[in-house]
Biopython code that builds the backbone (N, CA, C, O; Angstrom):
import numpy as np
from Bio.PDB.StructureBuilder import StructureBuilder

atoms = [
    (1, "UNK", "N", (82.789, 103.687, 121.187)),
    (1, "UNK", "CA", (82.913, 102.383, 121.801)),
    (1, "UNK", "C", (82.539, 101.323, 120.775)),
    (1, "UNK", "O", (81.515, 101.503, 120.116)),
    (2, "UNK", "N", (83.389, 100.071, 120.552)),
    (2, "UNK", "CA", (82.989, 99.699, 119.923)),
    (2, "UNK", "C", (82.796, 98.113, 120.471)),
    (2, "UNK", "O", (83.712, 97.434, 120.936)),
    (3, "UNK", "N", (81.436, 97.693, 120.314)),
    (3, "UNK", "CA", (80.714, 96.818, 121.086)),
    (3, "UNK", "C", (81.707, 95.512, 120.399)),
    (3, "UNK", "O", (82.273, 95.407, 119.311)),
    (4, "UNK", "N", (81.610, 94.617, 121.579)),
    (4, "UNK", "CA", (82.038, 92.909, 121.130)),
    (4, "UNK", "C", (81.546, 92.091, 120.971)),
    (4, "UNK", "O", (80.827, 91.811, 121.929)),
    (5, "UNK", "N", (81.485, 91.214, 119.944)),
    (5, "UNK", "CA", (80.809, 90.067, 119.822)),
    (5, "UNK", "C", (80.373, 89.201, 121.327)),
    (5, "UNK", "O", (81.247, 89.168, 122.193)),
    (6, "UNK", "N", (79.323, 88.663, 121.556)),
    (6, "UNK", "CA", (79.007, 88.024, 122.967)),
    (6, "UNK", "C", (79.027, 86.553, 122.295)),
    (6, "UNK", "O", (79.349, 85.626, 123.037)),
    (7, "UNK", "N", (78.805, 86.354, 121.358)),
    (7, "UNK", "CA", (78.506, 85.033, 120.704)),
    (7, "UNK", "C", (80.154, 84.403, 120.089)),
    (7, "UNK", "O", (80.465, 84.901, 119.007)),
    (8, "UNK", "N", (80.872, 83.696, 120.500)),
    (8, "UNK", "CA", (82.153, 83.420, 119.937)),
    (8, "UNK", "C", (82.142, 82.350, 119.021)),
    (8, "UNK", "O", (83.234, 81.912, 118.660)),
    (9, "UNK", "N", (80.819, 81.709, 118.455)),
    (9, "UNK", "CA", (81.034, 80.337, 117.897)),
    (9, "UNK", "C", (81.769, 80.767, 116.158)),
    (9, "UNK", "O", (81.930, 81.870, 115.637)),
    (10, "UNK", "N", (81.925, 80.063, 115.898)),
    (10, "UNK", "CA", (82.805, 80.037, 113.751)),
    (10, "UNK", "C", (81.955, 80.625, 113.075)),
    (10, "UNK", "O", (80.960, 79.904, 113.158)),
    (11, "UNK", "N", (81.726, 81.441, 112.485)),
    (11, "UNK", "CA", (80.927, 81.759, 112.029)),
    (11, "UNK", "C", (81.528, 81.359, 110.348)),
    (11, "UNK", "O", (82.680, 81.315, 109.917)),
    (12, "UNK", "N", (79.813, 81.035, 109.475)),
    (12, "UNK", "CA", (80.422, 80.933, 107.744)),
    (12, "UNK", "C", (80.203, 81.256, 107.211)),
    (12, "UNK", "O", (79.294, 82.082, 107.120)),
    (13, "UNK", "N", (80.984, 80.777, 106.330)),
    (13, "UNK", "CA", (80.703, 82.230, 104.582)),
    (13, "UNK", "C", (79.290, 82.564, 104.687)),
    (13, "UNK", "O", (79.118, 83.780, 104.772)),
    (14, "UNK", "N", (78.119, 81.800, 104.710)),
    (14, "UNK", "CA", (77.046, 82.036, 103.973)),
    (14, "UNK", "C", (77.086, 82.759, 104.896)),
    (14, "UNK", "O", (77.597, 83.811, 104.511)),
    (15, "UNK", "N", (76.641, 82.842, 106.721)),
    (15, "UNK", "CA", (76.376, 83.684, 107.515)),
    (15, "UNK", "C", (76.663, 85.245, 107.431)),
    (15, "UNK", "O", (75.904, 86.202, 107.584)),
    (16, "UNK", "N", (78.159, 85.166, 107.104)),
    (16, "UNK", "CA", (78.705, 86.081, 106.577)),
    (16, "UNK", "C", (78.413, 87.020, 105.587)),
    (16, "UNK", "O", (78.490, 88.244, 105.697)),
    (17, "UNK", "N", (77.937, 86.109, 104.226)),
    (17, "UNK", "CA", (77.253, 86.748, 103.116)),
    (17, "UNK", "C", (75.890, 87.368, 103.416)),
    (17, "UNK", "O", (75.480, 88.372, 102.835)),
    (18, "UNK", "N", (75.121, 86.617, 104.489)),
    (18, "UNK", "CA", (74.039, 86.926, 104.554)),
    (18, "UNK", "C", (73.763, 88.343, 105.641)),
    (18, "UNK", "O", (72.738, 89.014, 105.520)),
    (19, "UNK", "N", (74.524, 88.575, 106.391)),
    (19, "UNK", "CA", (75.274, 89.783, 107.299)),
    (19, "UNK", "C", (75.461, 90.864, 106.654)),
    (19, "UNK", "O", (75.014, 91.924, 107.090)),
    (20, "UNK", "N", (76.320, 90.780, 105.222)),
    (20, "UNK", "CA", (76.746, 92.004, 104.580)),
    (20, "UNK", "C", (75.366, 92.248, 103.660)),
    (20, "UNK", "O", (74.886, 93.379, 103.580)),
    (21, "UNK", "N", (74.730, 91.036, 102.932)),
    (21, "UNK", "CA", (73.274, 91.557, 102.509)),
    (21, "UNK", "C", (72.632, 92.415, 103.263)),
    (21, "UNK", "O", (72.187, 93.481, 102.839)),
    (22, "UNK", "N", (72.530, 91.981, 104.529)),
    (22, "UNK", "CA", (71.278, 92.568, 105.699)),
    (22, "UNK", "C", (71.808, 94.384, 105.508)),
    (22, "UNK", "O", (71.265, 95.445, 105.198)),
    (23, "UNK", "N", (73.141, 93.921, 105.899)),
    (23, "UNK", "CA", (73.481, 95.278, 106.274)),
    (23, "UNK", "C", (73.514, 96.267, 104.548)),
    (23, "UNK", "O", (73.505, 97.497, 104.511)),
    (24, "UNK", "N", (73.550, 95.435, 103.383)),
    (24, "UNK", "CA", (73.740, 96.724, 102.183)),
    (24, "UNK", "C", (72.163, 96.801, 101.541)),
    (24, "UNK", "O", (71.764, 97.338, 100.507)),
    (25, "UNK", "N", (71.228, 95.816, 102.894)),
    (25, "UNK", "CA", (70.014, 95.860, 102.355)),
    (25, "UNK", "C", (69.098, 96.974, 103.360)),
    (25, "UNK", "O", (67.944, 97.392, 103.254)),
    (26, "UNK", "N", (69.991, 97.188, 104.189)),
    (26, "UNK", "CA", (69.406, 98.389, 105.133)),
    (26, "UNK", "C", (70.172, 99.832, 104.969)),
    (26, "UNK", "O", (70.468, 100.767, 105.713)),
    (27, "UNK", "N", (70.310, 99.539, 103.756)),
    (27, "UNK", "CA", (71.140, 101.196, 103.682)),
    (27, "UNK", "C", (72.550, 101.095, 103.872)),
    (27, "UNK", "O", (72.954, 101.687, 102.871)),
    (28, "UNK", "N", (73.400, 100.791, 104.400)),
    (28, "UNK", "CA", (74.682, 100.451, 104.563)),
    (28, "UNK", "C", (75.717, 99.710, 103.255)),
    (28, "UNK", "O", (75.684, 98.743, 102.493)),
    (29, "UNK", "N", (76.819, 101.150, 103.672)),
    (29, "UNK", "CA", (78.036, 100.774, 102.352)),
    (29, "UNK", "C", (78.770, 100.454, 102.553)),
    (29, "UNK", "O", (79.250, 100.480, 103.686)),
    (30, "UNK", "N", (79.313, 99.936, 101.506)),
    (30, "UNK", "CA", (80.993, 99.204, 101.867)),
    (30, "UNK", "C", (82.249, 100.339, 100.978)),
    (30, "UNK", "O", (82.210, 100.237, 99.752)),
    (31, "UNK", "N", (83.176, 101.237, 101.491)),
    (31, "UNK", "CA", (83.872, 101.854, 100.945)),
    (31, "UNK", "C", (84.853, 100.770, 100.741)),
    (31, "UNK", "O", (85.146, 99.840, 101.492)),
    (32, "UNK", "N", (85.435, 101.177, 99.215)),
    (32, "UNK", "CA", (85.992, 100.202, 98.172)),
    (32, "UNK", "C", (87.712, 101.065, 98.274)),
    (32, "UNK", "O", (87.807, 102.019, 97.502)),
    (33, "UNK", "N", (88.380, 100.908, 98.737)),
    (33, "UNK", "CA", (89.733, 101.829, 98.746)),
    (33, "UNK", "C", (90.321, 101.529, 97.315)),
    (33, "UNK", "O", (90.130, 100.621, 96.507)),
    (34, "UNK", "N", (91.125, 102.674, 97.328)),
    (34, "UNK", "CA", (92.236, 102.577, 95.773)),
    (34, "UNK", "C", (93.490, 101.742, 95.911)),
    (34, "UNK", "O", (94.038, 101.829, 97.010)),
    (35, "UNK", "N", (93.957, 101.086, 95.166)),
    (35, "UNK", "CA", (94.731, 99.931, 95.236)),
    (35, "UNK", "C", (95.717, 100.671, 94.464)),
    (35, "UNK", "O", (95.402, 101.248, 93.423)),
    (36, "UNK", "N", (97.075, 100.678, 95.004)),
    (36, "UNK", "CA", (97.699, 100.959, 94.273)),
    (36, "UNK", "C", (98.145, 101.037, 92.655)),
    (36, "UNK", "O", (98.605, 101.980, 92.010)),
    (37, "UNK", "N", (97.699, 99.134, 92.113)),
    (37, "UNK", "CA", (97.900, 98.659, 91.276)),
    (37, "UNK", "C", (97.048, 99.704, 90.437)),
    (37, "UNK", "O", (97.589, 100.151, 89.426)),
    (38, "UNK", "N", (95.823, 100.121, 90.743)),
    (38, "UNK", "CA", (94.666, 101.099, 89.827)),
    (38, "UNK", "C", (94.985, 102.318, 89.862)),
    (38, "UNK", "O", (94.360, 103.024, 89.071)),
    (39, "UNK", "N", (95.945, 102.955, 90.675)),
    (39, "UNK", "CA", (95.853, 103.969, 90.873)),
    (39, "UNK", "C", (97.310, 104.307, 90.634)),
    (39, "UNK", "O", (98.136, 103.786, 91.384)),
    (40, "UNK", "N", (97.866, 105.414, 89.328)),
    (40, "UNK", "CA", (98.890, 105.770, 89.321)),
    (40, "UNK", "C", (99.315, 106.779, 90.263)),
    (40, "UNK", "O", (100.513, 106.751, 90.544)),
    (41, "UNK", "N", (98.662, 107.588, 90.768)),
    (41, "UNK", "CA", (99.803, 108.494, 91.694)),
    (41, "UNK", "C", (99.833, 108.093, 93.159)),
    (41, "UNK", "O", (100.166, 108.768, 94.133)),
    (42, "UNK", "N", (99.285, 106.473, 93.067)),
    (42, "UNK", "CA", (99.731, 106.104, 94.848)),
    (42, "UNK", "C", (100.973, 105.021, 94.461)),
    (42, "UNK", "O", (101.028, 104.114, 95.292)),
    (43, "UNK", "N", (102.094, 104.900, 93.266)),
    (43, "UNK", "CA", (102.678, 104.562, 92.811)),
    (43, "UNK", "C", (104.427, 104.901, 93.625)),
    (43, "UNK", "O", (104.829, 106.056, 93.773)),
    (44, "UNK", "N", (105.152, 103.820, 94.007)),
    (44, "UNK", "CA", (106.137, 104.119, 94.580)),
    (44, "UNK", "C", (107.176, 104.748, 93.769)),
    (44, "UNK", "O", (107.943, 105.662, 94.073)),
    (45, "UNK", "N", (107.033, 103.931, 92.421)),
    (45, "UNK", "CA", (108.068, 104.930, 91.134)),
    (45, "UNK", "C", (108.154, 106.041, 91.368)),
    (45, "UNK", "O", (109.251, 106.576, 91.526)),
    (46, "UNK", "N", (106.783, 106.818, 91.472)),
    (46, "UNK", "CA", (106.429, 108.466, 91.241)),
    (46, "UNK", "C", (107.029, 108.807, 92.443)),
    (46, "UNK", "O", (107.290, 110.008, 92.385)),
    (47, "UNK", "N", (107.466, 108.211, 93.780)),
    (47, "UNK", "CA", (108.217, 109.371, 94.839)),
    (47, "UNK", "C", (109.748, 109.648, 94.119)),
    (47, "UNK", "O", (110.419, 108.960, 93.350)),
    (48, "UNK", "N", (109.984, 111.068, 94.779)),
    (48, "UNK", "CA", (111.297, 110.581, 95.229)),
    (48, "UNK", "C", (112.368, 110.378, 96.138)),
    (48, "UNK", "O", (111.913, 110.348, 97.281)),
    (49, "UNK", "N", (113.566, 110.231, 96.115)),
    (49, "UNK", "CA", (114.590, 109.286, 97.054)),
    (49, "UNK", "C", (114.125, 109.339, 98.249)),
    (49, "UNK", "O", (113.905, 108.322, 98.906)),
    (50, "UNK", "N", (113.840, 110.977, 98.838)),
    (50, "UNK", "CA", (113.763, 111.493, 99.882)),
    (50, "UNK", "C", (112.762, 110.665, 100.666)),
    (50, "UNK", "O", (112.903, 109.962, 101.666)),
    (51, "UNK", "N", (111.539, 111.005, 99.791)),
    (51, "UNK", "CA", (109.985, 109.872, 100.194)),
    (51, "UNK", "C", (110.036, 108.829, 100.525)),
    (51, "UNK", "O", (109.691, 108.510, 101.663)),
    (52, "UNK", "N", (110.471, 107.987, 99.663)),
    (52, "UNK", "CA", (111.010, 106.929, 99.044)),
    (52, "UNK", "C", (112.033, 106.171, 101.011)),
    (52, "UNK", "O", (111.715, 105.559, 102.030)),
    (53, "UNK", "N", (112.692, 106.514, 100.678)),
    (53, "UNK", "CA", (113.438, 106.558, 101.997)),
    (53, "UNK", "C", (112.761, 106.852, 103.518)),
    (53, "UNK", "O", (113.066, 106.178, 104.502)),
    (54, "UNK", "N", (111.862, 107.889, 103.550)),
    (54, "UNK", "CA", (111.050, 107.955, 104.486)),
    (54, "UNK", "C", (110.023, 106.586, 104.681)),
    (54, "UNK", "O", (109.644, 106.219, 105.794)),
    (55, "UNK", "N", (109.699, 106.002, 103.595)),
    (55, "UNK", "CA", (108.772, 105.326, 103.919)),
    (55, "UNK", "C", (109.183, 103.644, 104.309)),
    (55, "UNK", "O", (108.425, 102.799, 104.787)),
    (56, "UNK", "N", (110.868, 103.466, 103.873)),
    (56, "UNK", "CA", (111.510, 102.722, 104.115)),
    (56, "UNK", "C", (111.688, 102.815, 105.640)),
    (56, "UNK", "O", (111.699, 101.765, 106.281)),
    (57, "UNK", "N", (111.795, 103.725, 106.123)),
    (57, "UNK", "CA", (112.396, 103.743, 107.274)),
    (57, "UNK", "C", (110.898, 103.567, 108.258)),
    (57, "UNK", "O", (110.826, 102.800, 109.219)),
    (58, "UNK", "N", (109.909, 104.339, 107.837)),
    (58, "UNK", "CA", (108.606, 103.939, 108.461)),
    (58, "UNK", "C", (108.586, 102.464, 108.557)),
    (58, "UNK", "O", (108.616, 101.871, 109.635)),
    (59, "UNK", "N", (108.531, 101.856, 107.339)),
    (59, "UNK", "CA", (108.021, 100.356, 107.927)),
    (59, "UNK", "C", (108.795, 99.375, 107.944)),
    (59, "UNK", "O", (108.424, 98.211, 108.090)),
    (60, "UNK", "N", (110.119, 99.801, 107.773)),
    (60, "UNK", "CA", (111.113, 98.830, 108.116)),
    (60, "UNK", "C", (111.418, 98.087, 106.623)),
    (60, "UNK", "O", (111.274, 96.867, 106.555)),
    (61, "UNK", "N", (111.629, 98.468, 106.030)),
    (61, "UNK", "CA", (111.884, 97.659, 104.763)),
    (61, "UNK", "C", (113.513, 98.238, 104.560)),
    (61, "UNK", "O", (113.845, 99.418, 104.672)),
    (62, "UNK", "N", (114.517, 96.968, 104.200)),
    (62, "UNK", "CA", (115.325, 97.378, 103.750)),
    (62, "UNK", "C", (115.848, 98.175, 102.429)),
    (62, "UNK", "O", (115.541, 97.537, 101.422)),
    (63, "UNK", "N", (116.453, 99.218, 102.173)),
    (63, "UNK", "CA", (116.456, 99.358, 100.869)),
    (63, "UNK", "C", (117.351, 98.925, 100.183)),
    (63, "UNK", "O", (118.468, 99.436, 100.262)),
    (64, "UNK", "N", (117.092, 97.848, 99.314)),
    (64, "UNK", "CA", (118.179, 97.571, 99.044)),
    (64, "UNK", "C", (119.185, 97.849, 97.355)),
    (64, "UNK", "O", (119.967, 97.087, 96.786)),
    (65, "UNK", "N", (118.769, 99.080, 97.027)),
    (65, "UNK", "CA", (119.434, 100.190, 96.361)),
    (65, "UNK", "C", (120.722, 101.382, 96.979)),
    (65, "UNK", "O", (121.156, 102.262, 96.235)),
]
sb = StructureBuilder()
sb.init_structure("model")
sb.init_model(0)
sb.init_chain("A")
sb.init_seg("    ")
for serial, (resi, resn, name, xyz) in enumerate(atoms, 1):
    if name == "N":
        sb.init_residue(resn, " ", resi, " ")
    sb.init_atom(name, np.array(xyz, "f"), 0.0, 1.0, " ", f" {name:<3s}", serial, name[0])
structure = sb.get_structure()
């Protein structure tokens, strides 16, 4: 379950900054994902057609090759 904010007001950067302190100051991490750009084998070059095409069709992108 994942609980909801009760408080709806704007919250700001600093609040914000000061939130993720609390929380990487109580033990708590932030997982950093691999970005394609850093990472060669999450690289669309490296599929092929077949993949390539599957993943076109997943998210709707035309191919336009």
């Amino acid at each position: 379950m994942n609980p909801r904010r009760q408080n709806l007001k704007n919250v700001t950067h600093e609040e914000i900054e000061n939130a993720m302190k609390r929380y990487l100051d109580n033990g708590g991490t932030i997982k950093h994902l691999d970005s394609p750009y850093d990472n060669p084998n999450l690289n669309y070059d490296s599929m092929d057609h077949e993949e390539r095409q599957m993943v076109y069709e997943i998210t709707g992108v035309k191919n336009s090759g």
